[in-house]
N, CA, C and O atoms as CSV, one atom per row, in Angstrom:
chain,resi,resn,atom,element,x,y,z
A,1,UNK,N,N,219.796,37.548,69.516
A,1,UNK,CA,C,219.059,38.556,70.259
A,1,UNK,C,C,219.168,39.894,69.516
A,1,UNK,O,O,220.322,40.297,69.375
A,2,UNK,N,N,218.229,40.626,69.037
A,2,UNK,CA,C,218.186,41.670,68.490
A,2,UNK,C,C,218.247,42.879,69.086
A,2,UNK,O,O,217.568,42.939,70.111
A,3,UNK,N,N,218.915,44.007,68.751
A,3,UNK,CA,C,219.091,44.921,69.702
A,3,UNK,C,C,217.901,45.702,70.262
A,3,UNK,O,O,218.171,46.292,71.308
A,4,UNK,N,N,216.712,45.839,69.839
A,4,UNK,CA,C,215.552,46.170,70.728
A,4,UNK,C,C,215.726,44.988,72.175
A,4,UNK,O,O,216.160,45.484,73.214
A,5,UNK,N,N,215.552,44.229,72.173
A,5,UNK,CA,C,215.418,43.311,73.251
A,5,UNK,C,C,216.396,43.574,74.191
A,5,UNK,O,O,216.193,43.391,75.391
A,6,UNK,N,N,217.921,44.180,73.542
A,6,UNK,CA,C,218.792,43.514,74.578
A,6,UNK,C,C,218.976,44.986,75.538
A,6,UNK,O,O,219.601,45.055,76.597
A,7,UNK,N,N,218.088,46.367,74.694
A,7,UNK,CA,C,218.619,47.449,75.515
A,7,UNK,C,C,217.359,47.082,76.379
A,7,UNK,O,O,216.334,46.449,76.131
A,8,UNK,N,N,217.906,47.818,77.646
A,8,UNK,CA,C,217.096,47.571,79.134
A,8,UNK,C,C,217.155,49.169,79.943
A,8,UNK,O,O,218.069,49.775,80.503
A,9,UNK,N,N,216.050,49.409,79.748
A,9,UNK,CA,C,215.991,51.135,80.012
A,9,UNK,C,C,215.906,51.094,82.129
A,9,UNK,O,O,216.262,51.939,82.950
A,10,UNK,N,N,215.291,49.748,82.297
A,10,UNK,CA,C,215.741,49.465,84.159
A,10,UNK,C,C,216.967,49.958,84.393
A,10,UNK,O,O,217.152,50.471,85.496
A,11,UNK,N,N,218.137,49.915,83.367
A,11,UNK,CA,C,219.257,50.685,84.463
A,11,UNK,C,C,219.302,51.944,84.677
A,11,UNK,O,O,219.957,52.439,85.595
A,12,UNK,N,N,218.383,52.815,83.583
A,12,UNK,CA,C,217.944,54.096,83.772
A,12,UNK,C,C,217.331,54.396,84.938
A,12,UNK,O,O,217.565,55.427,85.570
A,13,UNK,N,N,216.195,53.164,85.416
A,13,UNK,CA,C,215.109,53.730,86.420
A,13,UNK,C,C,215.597,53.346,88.153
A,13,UNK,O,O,216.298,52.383,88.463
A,14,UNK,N,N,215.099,54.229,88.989
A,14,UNK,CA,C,213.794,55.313,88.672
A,14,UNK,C,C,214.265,56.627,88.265
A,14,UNK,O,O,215.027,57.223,89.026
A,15,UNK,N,N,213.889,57.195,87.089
A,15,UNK,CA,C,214.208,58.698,87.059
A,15,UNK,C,C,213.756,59.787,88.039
A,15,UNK,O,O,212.617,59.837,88.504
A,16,UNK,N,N,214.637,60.566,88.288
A,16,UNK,CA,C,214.224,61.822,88.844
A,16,UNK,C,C,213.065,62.606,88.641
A,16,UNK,O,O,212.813,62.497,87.441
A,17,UNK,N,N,212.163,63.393,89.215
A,17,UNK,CA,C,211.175,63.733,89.200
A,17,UNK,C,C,211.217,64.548,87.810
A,17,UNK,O,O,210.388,64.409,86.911
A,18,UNK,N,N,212.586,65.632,87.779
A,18,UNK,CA,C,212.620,66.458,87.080
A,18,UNK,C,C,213.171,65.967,85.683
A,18,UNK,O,O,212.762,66.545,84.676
A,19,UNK,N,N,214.121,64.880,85.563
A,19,UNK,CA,C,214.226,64.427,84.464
A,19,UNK,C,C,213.480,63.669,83.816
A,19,UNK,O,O,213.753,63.356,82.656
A,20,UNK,N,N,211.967,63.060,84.702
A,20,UNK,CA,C,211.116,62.457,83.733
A,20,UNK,C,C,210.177,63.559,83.316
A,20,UNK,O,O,209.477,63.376,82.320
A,21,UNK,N,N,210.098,64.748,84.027
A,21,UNK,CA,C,209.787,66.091,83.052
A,21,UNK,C,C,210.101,65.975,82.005
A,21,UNK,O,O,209.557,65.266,81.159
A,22,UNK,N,N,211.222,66.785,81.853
A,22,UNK,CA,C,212.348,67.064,80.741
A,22,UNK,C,C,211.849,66.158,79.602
A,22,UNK,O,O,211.207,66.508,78.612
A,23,UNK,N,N,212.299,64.837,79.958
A,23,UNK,CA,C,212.249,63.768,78.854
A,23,UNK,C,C,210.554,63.939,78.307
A,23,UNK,O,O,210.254,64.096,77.124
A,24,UNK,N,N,209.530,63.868,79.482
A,24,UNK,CA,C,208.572,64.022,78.569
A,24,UNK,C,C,208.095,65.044,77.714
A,24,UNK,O,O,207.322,64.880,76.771
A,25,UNK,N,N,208.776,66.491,78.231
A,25,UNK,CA,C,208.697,67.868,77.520
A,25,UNK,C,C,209.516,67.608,76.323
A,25,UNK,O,O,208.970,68.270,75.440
A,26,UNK,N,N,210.589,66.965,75.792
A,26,UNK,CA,C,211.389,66.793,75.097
A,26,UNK,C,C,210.464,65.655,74.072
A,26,UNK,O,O,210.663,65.765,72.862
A,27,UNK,N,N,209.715,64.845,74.428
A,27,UNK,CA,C,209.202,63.668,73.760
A,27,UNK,C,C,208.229,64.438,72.870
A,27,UNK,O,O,207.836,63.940,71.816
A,28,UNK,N,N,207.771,65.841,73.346
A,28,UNK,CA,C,206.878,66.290,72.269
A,28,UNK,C,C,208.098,67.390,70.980
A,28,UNK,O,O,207.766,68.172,70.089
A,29,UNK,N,N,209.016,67.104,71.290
A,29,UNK,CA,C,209.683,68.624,70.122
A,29,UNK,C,C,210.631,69.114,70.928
A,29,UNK,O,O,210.583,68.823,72.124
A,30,UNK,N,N,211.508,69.818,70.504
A,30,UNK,CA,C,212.964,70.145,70.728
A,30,UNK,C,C,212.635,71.407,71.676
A,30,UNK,O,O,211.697,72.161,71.417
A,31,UNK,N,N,213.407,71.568,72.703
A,31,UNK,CA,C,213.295,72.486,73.261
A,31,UNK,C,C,214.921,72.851,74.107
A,31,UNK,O,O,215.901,72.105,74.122
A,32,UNK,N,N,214.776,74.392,74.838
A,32,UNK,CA,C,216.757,74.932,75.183
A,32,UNK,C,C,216.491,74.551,76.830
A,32,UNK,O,O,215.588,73.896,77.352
A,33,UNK,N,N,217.201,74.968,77.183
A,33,UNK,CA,C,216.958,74.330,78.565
A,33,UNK,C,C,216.232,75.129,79.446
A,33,UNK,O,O,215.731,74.527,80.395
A,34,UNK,N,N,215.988,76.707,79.356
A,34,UNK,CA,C,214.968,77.472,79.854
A,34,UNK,C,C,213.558,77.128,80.147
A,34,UNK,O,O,212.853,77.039,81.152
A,35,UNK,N,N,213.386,76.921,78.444
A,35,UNK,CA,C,212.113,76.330,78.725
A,35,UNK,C,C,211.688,75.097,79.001
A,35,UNK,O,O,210.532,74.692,79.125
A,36,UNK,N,N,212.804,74.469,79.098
A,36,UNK,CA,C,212.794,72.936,79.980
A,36,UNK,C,C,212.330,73.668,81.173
A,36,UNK,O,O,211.191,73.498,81.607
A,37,UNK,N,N,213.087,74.392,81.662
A,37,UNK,CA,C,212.429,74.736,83.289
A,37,UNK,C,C,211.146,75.628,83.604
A,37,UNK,O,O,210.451,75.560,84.617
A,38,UNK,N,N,211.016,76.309,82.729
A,38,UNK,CA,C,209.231,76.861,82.616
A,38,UNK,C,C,208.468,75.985,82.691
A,38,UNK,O,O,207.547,76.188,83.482
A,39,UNK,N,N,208.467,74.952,82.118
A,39,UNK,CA,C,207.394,73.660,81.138
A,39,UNK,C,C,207.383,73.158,82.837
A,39,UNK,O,O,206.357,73.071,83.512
A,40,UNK,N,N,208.740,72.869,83.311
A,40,UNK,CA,C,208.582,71.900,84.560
A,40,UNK,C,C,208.374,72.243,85.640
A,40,UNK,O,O,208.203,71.502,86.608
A,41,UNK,N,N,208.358,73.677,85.620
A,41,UNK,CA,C,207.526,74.759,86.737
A,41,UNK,C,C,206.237,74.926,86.495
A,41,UNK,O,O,205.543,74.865,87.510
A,42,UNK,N,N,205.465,75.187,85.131
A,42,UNK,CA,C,204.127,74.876,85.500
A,42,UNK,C,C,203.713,73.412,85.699
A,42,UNK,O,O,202.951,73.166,86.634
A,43,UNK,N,N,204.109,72.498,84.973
A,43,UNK,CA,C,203.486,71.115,84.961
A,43,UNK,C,C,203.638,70.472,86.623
A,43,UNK,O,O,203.221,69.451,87.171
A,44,UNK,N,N,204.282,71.397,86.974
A,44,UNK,CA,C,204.663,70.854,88.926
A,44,UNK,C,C,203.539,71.722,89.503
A,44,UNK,O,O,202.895,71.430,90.510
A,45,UNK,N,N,203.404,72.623,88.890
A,45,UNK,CA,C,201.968,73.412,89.647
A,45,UNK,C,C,202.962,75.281,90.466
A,45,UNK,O,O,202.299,76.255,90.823
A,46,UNK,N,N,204.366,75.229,90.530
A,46,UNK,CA,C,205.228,75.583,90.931
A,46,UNK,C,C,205.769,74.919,92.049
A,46,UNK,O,O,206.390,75.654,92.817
A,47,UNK,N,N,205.682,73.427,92.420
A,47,UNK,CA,C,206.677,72.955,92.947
A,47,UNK,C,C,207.436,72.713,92.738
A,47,UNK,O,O,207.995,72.204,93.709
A,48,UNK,N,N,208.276,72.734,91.517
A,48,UNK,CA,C,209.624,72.035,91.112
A,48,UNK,C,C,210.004,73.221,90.359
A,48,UNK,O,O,209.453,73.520,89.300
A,49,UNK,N,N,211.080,74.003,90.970
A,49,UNK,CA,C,211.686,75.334,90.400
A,49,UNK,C,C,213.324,74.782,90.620
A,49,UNK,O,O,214.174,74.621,91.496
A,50,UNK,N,N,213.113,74.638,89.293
A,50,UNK,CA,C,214.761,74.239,89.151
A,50,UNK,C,C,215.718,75.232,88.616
A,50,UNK,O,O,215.722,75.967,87.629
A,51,UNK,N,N,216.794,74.936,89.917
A,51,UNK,CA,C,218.154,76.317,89.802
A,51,UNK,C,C,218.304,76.048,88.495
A,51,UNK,O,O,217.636,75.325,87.756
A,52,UNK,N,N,219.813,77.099,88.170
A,52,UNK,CA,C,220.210,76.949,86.284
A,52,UNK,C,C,221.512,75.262,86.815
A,52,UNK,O,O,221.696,74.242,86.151
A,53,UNK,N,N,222.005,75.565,87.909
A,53,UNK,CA,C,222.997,74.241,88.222
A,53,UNK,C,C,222.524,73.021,88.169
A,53,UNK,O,O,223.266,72.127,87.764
A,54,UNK,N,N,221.193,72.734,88.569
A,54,UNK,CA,C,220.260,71.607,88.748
A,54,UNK,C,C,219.860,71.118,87.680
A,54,UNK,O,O,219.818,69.906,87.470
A,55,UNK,N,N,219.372,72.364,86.533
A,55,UNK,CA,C,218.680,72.048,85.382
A,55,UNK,C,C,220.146,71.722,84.431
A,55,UNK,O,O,220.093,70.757,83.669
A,56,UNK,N,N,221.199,72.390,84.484
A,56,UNK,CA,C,222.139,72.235,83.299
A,56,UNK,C,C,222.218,70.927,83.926
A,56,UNK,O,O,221.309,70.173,83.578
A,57,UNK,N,N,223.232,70.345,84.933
A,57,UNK,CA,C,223.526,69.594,85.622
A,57,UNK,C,C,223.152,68.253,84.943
A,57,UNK,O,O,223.872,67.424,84.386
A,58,UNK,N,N,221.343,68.294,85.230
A,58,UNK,CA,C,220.756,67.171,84.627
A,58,UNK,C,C,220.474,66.962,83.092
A,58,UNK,O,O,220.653,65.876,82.540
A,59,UNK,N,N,220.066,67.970,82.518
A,59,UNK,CA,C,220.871,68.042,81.342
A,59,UNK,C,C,221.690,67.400,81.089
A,59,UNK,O,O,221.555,66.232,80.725
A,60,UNK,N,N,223.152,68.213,81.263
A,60,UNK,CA,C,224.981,67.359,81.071
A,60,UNK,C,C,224.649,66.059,81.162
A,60,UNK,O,O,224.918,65.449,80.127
A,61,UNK,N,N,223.916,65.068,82.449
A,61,UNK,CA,C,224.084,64.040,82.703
A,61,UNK,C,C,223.202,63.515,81.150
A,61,UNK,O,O,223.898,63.238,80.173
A,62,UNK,N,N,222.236,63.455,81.089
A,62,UNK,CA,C,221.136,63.333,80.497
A,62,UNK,C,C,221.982,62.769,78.913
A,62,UNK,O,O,222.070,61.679,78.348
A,63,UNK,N,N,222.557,64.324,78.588
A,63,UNK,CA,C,223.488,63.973,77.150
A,63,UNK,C,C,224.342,63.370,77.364
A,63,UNK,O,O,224.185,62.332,76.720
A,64,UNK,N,N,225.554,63.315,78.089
A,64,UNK,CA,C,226.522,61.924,78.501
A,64,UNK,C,C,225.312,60.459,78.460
A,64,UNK,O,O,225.410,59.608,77.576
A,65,UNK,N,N,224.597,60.412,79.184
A,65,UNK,CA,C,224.119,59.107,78.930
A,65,UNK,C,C,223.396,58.589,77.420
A,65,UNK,O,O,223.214,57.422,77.075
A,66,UNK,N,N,223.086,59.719,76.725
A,66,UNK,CA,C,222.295,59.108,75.413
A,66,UNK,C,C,220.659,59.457,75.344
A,66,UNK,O,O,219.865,59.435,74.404
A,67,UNK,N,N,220.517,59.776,76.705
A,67,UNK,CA,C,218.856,60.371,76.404
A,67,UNK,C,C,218.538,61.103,75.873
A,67,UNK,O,O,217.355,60.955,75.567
A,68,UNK,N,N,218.956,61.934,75.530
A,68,UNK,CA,C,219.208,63.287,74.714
A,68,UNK,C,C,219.989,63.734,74.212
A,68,UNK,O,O,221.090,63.195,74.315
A,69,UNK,N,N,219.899,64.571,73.654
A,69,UNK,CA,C,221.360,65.355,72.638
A,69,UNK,C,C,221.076,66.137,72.174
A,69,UNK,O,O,219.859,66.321,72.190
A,70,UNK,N,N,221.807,67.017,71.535
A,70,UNK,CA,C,221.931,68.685,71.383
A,70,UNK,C,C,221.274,68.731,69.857
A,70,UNK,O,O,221.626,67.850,69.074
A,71,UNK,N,N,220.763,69.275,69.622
A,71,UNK,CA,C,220.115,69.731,68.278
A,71,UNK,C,C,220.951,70.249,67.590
A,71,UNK,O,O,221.770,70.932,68.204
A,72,UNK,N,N,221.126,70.139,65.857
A,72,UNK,CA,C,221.876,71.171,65.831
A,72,UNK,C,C,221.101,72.241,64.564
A,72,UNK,O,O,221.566,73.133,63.853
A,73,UNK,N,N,219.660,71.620,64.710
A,73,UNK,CA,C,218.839,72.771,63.776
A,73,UNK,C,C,218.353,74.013,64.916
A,73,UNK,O,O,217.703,73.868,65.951
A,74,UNK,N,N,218.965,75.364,64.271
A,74,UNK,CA,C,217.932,76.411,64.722
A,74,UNK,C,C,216.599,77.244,64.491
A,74,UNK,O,O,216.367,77.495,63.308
A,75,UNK,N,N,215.950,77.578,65.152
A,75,UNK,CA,C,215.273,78.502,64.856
A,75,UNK,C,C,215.886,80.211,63.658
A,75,UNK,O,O,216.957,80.537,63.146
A,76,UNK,N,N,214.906,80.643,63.691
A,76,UNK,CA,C,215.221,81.785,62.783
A,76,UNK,C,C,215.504,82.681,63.676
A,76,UNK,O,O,214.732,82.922,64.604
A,77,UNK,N,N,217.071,83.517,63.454
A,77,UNK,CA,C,217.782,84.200,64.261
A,77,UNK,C,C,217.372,85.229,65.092
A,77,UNK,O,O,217.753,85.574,66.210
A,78,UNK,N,N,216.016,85.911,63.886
A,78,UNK,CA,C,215.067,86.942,64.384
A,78,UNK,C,C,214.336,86.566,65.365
A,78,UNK,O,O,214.002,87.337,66.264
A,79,UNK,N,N,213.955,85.177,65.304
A,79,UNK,CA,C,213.170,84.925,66.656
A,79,UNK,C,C,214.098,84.219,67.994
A,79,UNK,O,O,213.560,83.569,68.890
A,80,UNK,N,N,215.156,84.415,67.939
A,80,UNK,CA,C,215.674,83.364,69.087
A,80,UNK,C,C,217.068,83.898,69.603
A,80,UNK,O,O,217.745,84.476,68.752
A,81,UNK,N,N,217.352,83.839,70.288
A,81,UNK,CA,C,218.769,83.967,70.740
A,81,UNK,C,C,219.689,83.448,70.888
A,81,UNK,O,O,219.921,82.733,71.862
A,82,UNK,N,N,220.580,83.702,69.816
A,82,UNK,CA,C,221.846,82.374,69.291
A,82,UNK,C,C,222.502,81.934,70.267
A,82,UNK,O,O,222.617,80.709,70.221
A,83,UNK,N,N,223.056,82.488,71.267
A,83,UNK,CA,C,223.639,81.516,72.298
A,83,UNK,C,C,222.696,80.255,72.917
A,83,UNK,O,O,223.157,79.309,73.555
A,84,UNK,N,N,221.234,80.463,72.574
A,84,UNK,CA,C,220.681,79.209,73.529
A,84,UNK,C,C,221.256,77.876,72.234
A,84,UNK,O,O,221.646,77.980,71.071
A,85,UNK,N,N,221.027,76.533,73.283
A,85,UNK,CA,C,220.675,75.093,73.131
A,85,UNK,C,C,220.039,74.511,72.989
A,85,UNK,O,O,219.249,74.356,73.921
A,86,UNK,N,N,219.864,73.836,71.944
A,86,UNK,CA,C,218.258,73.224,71.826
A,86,UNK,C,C,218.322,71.693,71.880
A,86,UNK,O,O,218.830,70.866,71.123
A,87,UNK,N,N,217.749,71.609,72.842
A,87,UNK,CA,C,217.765,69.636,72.836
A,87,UNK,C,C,216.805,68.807,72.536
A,87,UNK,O,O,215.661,69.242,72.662
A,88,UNK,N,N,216.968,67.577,72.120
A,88,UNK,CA,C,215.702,66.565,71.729
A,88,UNK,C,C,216.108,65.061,72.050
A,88,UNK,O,O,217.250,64.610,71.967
A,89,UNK,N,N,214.991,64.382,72.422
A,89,UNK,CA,C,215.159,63.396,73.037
A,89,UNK,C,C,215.178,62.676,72.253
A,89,UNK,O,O,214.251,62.686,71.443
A,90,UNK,N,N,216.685,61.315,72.078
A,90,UNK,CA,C,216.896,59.995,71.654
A,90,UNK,C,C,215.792,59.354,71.855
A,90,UNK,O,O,214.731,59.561,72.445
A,91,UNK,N,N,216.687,57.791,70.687
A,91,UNK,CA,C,215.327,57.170,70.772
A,91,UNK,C,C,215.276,55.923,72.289
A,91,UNK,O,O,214.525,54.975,72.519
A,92,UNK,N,N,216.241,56.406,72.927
A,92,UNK,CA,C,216.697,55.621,73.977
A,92,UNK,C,C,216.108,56.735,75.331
A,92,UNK,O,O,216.091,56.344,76.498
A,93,UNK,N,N,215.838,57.570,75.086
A,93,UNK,CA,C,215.806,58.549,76.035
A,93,UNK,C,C,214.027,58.281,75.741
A,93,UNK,O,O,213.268,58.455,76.695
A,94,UNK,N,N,213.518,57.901,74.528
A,94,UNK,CA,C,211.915,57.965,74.479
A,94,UNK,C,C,211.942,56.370,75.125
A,94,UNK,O,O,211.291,56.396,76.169
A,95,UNK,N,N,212.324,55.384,74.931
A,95,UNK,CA,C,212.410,54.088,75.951
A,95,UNK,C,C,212.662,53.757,77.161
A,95,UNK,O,O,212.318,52.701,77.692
A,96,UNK,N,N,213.422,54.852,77.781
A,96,UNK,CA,C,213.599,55.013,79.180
A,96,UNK,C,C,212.164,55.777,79.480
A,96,UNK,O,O,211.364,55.094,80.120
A,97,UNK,N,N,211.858,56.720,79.213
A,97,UNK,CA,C,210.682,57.821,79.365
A,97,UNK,C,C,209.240,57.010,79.487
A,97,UNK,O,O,208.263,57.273,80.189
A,98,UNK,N,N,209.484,55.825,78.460
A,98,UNK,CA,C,208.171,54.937,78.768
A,98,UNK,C,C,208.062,54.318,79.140
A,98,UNK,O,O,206.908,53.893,79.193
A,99,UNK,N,N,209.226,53.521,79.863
A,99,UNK,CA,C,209.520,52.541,80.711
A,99,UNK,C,C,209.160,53.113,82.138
A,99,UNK,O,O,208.397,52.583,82.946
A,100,UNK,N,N,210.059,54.645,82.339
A,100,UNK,CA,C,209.447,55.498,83.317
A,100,UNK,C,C,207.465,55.585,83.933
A,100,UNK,O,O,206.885,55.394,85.002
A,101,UNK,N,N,207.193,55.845,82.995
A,101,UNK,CA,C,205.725,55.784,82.891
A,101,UNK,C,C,204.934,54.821,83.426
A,101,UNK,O,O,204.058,54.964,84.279
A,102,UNK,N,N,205.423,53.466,82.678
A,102,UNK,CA,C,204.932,51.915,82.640
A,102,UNK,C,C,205.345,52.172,84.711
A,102,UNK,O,O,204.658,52.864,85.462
A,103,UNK,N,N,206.028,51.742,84.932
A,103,UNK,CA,C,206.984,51.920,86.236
A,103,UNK,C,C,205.831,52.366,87.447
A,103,UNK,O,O,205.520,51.718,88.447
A,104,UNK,N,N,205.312,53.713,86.990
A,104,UNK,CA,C,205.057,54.705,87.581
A,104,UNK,C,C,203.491,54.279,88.203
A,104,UNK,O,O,202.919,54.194,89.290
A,105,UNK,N,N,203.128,54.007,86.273
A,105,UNK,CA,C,201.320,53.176,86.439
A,105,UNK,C,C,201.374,52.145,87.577
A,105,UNK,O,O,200.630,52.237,88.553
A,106,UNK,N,N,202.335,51.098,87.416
A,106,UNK,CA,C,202.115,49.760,88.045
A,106,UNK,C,C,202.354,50.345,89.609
A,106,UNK,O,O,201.920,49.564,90.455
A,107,UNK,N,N,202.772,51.188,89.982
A,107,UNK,CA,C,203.024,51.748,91.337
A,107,UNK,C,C,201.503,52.354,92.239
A,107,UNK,O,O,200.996,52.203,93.350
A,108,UNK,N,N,201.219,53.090,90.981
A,108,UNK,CA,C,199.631,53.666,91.584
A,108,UNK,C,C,198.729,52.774,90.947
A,108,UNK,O,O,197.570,52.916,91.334
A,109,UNK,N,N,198.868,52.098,90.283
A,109,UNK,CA,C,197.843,50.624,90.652
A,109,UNK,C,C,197.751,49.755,91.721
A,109,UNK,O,O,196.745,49.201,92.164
A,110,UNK,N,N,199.320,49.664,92.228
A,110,UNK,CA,C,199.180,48.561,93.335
A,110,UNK,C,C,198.981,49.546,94.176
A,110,UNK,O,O,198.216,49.116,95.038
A,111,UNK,N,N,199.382,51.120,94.485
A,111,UNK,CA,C,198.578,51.663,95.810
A,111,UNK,C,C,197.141,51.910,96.031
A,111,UNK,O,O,196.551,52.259,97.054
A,112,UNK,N,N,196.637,51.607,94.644
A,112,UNK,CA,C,194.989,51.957,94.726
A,112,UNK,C,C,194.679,50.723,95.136
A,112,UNK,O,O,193.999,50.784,96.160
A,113,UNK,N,N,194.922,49.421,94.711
A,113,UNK,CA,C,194.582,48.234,95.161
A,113,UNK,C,C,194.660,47.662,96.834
A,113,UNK,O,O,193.814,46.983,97.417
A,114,UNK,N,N,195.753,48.101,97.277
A,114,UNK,CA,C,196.461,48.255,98.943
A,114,UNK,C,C,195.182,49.391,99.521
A,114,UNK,O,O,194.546,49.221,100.560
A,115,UNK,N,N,195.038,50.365,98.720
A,115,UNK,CA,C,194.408,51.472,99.950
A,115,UNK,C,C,192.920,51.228,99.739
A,115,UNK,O,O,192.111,51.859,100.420
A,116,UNK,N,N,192.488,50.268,98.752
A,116,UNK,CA,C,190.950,50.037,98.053
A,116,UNK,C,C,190.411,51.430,97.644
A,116,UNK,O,O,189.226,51.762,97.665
A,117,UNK,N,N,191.708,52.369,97.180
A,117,UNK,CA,C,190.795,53.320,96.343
A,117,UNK,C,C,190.573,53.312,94.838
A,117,UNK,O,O,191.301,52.747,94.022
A,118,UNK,N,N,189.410,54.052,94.561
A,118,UNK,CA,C,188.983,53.830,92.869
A,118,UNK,C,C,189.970,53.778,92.110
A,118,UNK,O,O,191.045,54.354,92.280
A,119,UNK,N,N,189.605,52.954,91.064
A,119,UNK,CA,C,190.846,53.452,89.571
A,119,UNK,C,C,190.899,54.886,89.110
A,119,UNK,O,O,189.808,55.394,88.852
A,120,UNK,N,N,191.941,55.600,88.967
A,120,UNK,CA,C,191.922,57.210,87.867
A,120,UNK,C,C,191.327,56.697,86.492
A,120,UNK,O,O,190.894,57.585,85.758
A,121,UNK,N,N,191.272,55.843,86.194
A,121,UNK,CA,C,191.122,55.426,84.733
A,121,UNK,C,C,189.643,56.174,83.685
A,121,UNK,O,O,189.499,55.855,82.505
């Protein structure tokens, strides 16, 4: 059994609303955790305003598990502020993230099918 096969991103799921943010804000390019929470305040429309405890929080968890991890390239000093963190998503953290997704589709497929409303497609 080869190790693609044997990792199983189901023990990841279901992710949190806000960490399948993150992961997908992270799936495009490295980002500190601020603008993890900007990105996931507009993409919520401003429903999802996440404290700094909530956002580090999930974070911490996030890097303990392997979905992510700390960058350790910076930006240019002139543009950035050295105390921030910059994180980017594993390649286990992009397999959970699409597993997330996959998950998500088959959910609002079977409710469009149950309620007989149109496909989004």
């Amino acid at each position: 059994m080869t190790d693609e096969k044997a990792f199983d991103a189901g023990r990841f799921l279901p992710l949190a609303p806000a960490v399948f943010l993150m992961l997908l804000e992270l799936a495009a390019g490295e980002r500190h955790g601020y603008a993890l929470k900007r990105e996931i305040l507009r993409r919520s429309g401003g429903k999802l305003n996440l404290g700094s405890g909530a956002l580090y929080g999930a974070i911490r968890k996030m890097v303990e598990s392997g979905l992510i991890e700390e960058s350790d390239e910076r930006p240019d000093p002139h543009l950035d502020d050295e105390r921030r963190r910059y994180y980017r998503i594993t390649e286990t953290g992009r397999k959970v993230v699409e597993a997330e997704a996959r998950r998500l589709r088959e959910l609002v497929e079977m409710a469009e099918a149950r309620l007989g409303l149109p496909g989004m497609a």
